[in-house]
C-alpha positions as CSV (number, residue, x, y, z in Angstrom):
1,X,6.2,3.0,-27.4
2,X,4.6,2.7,-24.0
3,X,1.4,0.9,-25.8
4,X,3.3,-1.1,-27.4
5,X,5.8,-2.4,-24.9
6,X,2.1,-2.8,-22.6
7,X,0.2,-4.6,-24.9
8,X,3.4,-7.1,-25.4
9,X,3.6,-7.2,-21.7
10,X,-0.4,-8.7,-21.8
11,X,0.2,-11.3,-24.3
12,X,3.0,-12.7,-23.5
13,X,3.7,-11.6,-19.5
14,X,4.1,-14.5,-16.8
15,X,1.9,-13.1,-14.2
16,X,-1.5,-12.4,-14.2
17,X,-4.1,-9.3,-13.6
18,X,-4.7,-7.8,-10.1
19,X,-8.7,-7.0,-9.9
20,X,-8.7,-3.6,-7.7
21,X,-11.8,-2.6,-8.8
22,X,-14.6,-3.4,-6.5
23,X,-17.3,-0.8,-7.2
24,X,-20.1,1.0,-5.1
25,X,-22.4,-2.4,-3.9
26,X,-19.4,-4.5,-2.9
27,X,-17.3,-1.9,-1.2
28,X,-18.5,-2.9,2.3
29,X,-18.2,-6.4,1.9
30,X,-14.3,-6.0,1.2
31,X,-13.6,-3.7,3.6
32,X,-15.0,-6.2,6.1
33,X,-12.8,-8.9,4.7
34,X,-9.9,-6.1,5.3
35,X,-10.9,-5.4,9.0
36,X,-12.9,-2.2,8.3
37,X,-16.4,-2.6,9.6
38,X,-19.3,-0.2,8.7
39,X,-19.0,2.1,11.7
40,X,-15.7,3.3,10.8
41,X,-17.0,5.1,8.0
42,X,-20.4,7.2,7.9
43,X,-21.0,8.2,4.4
44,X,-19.6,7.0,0.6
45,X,-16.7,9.9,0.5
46,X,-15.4,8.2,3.5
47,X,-16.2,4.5,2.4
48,X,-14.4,5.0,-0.7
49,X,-11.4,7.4,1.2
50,X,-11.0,3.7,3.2
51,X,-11.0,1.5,0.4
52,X,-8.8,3.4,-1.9
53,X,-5.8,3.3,0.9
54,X,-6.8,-0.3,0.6
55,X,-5.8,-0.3,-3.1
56,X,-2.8,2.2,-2.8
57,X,-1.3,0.0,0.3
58,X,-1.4,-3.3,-2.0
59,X,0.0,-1.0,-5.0
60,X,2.8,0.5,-3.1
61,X,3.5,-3.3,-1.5
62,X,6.9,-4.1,-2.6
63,X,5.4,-7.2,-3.4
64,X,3.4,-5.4,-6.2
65,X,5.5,-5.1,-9.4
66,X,5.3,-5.7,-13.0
67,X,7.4,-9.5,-13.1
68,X,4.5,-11.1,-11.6
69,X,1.3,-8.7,-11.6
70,X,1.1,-7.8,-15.2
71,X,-2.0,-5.3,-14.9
72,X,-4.5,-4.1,-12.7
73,X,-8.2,-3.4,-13.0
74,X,-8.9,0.1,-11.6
75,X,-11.8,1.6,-10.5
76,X,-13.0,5.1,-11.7
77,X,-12.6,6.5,-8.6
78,X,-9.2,5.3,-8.0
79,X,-8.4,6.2,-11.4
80,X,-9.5,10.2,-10.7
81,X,-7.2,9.4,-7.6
82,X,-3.6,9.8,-6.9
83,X,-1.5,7.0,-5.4
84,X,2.1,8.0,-3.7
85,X,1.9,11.6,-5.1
86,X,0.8,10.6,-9.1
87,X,-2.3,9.9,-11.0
88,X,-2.9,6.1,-10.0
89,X,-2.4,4.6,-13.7
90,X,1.1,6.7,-14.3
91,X,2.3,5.5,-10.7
92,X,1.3,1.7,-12.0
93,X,3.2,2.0,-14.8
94,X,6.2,4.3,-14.8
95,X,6.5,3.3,-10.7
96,X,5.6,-0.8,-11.3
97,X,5.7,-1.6,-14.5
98,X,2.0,-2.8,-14.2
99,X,-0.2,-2.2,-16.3
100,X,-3.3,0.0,-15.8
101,X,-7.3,-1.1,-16.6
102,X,-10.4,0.1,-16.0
103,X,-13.8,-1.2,-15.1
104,X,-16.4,1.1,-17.1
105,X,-20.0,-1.1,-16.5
106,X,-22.4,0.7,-14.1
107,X,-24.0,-2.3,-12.5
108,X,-26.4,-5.2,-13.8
109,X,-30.1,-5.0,-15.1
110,X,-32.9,-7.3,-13.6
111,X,-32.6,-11.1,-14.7
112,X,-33.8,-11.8,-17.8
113,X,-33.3,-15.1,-19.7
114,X,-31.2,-16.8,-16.9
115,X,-28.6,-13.8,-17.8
116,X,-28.1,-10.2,-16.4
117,X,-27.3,-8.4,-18.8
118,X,-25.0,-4.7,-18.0
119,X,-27.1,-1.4,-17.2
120,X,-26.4,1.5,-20.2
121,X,-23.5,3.3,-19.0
122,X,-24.2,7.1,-19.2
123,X,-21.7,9.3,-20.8
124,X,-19.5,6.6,-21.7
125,X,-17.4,8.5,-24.9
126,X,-16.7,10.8,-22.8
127,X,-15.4,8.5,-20.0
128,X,-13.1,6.6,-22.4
129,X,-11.5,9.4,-23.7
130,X,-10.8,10.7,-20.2
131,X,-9.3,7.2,-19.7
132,X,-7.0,7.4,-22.9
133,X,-5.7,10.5,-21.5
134,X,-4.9,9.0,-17.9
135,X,-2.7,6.6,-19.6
136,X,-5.7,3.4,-19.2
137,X,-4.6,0.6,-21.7
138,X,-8.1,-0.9,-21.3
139,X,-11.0,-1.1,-19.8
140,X,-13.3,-4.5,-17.7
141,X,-17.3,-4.4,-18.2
142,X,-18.9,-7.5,-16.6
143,X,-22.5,-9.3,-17.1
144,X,-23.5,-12.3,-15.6
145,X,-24.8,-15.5,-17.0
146,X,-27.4,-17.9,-14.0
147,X,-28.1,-20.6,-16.6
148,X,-27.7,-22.3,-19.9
149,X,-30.5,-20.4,-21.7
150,X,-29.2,-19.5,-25.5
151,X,-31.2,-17.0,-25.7
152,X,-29.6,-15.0,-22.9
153,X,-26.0,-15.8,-23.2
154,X,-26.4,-14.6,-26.9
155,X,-27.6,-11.8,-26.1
156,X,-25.1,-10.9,-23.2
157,X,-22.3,-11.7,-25.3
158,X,-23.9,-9.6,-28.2
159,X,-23.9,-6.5,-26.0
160,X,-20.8,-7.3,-24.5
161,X,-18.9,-7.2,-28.1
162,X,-20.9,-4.0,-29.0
163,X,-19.4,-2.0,-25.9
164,X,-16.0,-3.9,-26.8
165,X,-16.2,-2.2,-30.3
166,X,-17.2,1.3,-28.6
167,X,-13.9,0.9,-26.3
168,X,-11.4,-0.8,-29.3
169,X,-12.8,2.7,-31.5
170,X,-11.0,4.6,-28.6
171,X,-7.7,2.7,-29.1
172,X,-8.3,0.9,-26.0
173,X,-8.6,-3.1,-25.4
174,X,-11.8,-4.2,-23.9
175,X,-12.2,-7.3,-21.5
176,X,-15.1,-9.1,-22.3
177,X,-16.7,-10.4,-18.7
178,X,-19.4,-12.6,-18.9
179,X,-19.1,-14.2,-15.6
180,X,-20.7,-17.8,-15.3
181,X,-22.0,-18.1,-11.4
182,X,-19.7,-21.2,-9.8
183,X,-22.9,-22.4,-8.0
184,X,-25.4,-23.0,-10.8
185,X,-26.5,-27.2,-12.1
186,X,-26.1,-26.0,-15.7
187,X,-22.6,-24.4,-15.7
188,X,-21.1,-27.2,-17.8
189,X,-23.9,-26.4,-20.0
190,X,-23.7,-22.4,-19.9
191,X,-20.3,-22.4,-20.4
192,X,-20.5,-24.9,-23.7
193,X,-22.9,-22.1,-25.4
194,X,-21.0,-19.5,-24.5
195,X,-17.8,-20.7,-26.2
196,X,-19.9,-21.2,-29.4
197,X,-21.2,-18.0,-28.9
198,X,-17.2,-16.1,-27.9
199,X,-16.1,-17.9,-30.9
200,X,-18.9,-16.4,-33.3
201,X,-18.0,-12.9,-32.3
202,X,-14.8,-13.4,-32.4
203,X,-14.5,-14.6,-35.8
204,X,-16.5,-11.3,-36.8
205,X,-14.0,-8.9,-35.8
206,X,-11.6,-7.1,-38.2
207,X,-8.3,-9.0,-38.2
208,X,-6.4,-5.7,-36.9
209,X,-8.7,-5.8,-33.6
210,X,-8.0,-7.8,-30.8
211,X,-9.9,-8.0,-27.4
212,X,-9.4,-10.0,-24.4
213,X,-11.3,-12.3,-22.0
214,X,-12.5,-12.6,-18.5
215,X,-14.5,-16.3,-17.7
216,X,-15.2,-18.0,-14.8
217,X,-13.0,-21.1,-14.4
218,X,-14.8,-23.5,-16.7
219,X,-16.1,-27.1,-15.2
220,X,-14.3,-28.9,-18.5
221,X,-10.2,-28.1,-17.8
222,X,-9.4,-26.3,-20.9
223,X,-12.7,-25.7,-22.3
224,X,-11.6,-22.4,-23.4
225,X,-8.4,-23.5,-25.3
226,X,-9.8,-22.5,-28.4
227,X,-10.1,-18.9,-27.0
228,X,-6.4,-18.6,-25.9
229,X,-5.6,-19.6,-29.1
230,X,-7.6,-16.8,-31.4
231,X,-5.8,-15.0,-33.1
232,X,-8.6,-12.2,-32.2
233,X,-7.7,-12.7,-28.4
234,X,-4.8,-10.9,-26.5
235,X,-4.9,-13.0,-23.7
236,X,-7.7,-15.1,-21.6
237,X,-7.8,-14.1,-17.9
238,X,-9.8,-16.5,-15.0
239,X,-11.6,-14.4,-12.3
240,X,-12.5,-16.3,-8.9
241,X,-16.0,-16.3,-8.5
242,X,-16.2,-17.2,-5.1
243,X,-14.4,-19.9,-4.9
244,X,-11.3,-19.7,-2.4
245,X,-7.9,-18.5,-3.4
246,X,-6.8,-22.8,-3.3
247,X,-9.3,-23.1,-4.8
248,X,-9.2,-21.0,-7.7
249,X,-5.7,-21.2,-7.9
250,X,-5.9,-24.9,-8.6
251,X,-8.4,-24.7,-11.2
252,X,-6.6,-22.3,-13.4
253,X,-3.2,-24.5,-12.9
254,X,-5.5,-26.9,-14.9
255,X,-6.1,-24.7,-17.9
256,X,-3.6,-23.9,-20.6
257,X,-2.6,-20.2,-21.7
258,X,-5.4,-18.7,-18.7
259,X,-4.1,-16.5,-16.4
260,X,-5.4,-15.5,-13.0
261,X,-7.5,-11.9,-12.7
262,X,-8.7,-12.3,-9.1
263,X,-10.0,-9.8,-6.5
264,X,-11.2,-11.5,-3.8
265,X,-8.9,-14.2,-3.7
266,X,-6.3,-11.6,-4.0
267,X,-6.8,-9.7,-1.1
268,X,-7.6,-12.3,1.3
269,X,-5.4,-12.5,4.4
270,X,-4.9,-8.9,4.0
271,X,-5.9,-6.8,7.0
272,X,-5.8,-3.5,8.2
273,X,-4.2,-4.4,11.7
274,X,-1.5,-5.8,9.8
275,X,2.1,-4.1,10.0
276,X,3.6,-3.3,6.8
277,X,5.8,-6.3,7.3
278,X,3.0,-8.5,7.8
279,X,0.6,-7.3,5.1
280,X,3.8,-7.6,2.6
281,X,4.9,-10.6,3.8
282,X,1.3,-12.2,3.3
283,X,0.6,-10.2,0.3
284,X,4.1,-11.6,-1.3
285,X,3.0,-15.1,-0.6
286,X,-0.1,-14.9,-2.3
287,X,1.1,-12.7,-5.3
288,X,3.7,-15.7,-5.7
289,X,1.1,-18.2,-5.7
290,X,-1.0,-16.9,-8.2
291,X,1.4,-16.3,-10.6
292,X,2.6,-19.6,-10.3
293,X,-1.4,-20.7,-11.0
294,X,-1.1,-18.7,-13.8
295,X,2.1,-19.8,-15.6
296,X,1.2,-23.5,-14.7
297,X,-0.6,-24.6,-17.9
């Protein structure tokens, strides 16, 4: 029943996805947004002991619940982890009613036809059944598209479905990330072909299956209408991409059905030197704010 009452929670919830999942190469960058500079930590144990009571402080937040952060994109680590006394997906759930994700892709390959496409991820079976069994309802794998070449966005949305059918064959739901960079002259463009492209794939897939969708907030409001609408499509989440929480937050009040899934824009303002009262308080505001983003359309 738990499945069930989660995967009605992502369709149809009025909040939106936390993104706690930064990863090995960004680590440091959000720890420095936190307050934590490199000296306070001398190896990657430590870096990652730091950033994890990052993620469990904004977990146990009693800002951080269920009616207004739906899920939550987890990294590996913090999945093997424990979070006030429980594995970290069964204290999401049974503690917040959020529900639990996790990123699977291992980094980016070199650019090749204006699109980076994900690196093989070793041992991946294995890795989603040892998610099924820490009570994951899905899982995030990202690639990156630099510029409206067809060629290389249909070929990162190719591989991008073909891991989605390697994660739906474990009972899980994948979200599809190919992230369009804010700052490119062609992202208008880029994001047209890969709509054509989303749609194609989608179409393909068994009537039964259903996947969902991570893009970059499109430069056309509502471009990706068609997408929320899909029958093959759970639900269509924005991720920030570097632009400021206002930012991104206005955007995605622009577009119908999407629904925030931010990391970055989350977590700014937070600090380290904050009391608990200040980190909630601040934490509160901002959870409040993109929710309302996110029910807007």
């Amino acid at each position: 029943m738990s499945r069930q009452k989660q995967a009605e929670q992502m369709r149809s919830g009025k909040g939106f996805i936390a993104a706690l999942d930064q990863s090995g190469g960004s680590t440091p960058k959000a720890l420095k947004l936190y307050g934590i500079g490199e000296d306070a930590y001398s190896n990657d144990a430590e870096m990652f002991g730091l950033i994890h009571q990052m993620r469990a402080r904004i977990a146990t937040s009693p800002a951080f619940t269920g009616e207004r952060v739906i899920g939550a994109i987890l990294f590996e680590k913090t999945m093997d982890d424990e979070i006030s006394g429980k594995p970290s997906a069964t204290y999401l759930w049974e503690d917040r009613g959020v529900v639990p994700f996790l990123k699977i892709d291992k980094g980016l390959e070199e650019a090749k036809d204006g699109v980076k496409l994900m690196k093989p991820i070793g041992g991946l079976d294995a890795l989603l059944s040892r998610a099924v069994k820490a009570g994951i309802f899905g899982t995030k794998e990202r690639s990156v598209i630099d510029a409206a070449n067809p060629a290389g966005i249909a070929a990162i949305v190719a591989q991008q479905f073909d891991l989605g059918r390697q994660v739906l064959a474990h009972g899980l739901v994948p979200i599809i990330e190919p992230e369009v960079t804010i700052s490119i002259a062609d992202k208008a463009e880029a994001e047209d072909i890969l709509l054509a492209e989303l749609k194609r794939h989608l179409d393909a897939l068994p009537a039964d299956q259903q996947v969902m969708l991570k893009l970059t907030l499109p430069t056309k409001a509502n471009l990706y209408k068609p997408l929320v609408d899909h029958p093959r499509v759970m639900r269509v989440v924005a991720l920030s991409g570097g632009y400021s929480r206002d930012e991104a937050n206005a955007l995605l009040a622009q577009n119908t059905g999407m629904i925030a899934s931010f990391s970055r824009a989350l977590t700014e303002g937070l600090s380290a030197q904050q009391s608990d009262a200040e980190f909630n308080a601040v934490l509160d505001t901002t959870i409040q704010s993109i929710r309302d983003a996110s029910v807007a359309g």
